[in-house]
C-alpha positions in Angstrom: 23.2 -5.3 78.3 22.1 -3.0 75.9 25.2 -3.3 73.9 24.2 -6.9 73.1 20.5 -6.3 72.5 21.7 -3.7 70.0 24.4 -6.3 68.7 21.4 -9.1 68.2 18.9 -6.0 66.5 22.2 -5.2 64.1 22.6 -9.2 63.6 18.7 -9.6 63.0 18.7 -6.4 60.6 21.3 -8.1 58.8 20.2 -11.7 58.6 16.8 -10.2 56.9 18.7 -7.9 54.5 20.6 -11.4 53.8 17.3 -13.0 53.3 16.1 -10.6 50.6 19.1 -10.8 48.6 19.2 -14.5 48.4 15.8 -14.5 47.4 16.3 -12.0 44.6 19.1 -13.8 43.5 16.8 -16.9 43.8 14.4 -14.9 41.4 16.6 -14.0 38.8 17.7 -17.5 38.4 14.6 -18.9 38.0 13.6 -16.3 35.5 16.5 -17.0 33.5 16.2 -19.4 30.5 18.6 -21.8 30.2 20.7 -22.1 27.4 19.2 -24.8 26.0 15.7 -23.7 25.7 17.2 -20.1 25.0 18.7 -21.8 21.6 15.6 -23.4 20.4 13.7 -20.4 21.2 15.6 -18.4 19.1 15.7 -21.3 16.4 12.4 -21.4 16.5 12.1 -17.7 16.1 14.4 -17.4 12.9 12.7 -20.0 11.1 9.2 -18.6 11.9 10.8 -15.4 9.9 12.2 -17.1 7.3 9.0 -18.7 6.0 7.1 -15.5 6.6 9.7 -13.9 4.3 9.9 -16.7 1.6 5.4 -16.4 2.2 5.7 -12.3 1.4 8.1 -13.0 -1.4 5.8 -15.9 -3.2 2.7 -14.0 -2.5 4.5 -10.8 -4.5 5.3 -13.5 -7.2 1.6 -14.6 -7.3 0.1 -10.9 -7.6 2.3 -10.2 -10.3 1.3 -13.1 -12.1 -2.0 -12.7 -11.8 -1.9 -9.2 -12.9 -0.4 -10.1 -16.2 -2.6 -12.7 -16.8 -5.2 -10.3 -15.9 -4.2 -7.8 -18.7 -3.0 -10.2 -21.0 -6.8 -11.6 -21.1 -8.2 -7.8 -21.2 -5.8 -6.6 -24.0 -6.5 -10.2 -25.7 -10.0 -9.5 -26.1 -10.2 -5.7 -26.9 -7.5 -6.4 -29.8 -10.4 -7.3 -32.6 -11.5 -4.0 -31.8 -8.0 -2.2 -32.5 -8.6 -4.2 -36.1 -11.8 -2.7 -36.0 -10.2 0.7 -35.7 -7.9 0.3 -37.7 -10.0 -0.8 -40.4 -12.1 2.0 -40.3 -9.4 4.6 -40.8 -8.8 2.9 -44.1 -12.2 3.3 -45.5 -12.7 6.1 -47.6 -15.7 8.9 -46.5 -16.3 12.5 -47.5 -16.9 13.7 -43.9 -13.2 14.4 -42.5 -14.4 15.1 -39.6 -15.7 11.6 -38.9 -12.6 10.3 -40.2 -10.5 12.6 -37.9 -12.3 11.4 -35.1 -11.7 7.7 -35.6 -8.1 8.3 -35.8 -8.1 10.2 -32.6 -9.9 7.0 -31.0 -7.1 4.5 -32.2 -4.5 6.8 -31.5 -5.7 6.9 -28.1 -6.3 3.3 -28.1 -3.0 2.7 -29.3 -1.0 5.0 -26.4 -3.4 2.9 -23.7 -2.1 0.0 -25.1 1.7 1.0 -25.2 1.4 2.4 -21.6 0.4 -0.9 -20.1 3.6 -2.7 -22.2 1.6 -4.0 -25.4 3.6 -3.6 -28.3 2.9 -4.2 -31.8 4.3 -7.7 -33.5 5.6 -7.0 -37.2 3.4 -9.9 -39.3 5.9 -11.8 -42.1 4.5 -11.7 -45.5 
């Protein structure tokens, strides 16, 4: 007799081990996407990238052209004053020191220019 209630504890002990690894296994396939859904996920996914990537890339694109158009307006309206400069080197004055002066100022206006990629266009006479 106590073979057999042992036998139906054992048989019991195994029935609910049984019963936990069906219903893990039951788990894990309902947490598993199926392929379908998987693929359009991922579809999905890649194209969401791809337009963020193309978005980084035209928004570098746009910064860059506005900073040109930026400087090109700002070098645009300062060059009347490199005439200016330039015009005043010309005349002639008995202090040297004055004269000295303004050619340190267009040099230095000239090397401001030439470090931001302004470069002087030869006129044809």
């Amino acid at each position: 007799m106590a073979e057999k209630e042992e036998k139906m504890k054992n048989e019991e002990v195994e029935e609910k081990e049984n019963e936990k690894v069906e219903s893990k296994e039951n788990k894990k396939e309902k947490e598993m996407v199926p392929k379908e859904d998987y693929d359009a996920l991922d579809d999905h996914f890649k194209r969401i990238l791809a337009e963020f990537e193309n978005f980084k890339k035209r928004s570098k694109k746009e910064r860059e052209s506005l900073y040109n158009m930026v400087l090109s307006d700002v070098v645009e309206s300062i060059l009347p004053i490199l005439d200016n400069l330039e015009n005043a080197v010309k005349v002639e004055t008995k202090d040297e020191s004055y004269k000295q002066g303004i050619e340190l100022v267009l040099k230095q206006f000239n090397d401001v220019l030439k470090s931001k990629g302004v470069e002087e266009i030869e006129a044809i006479r």
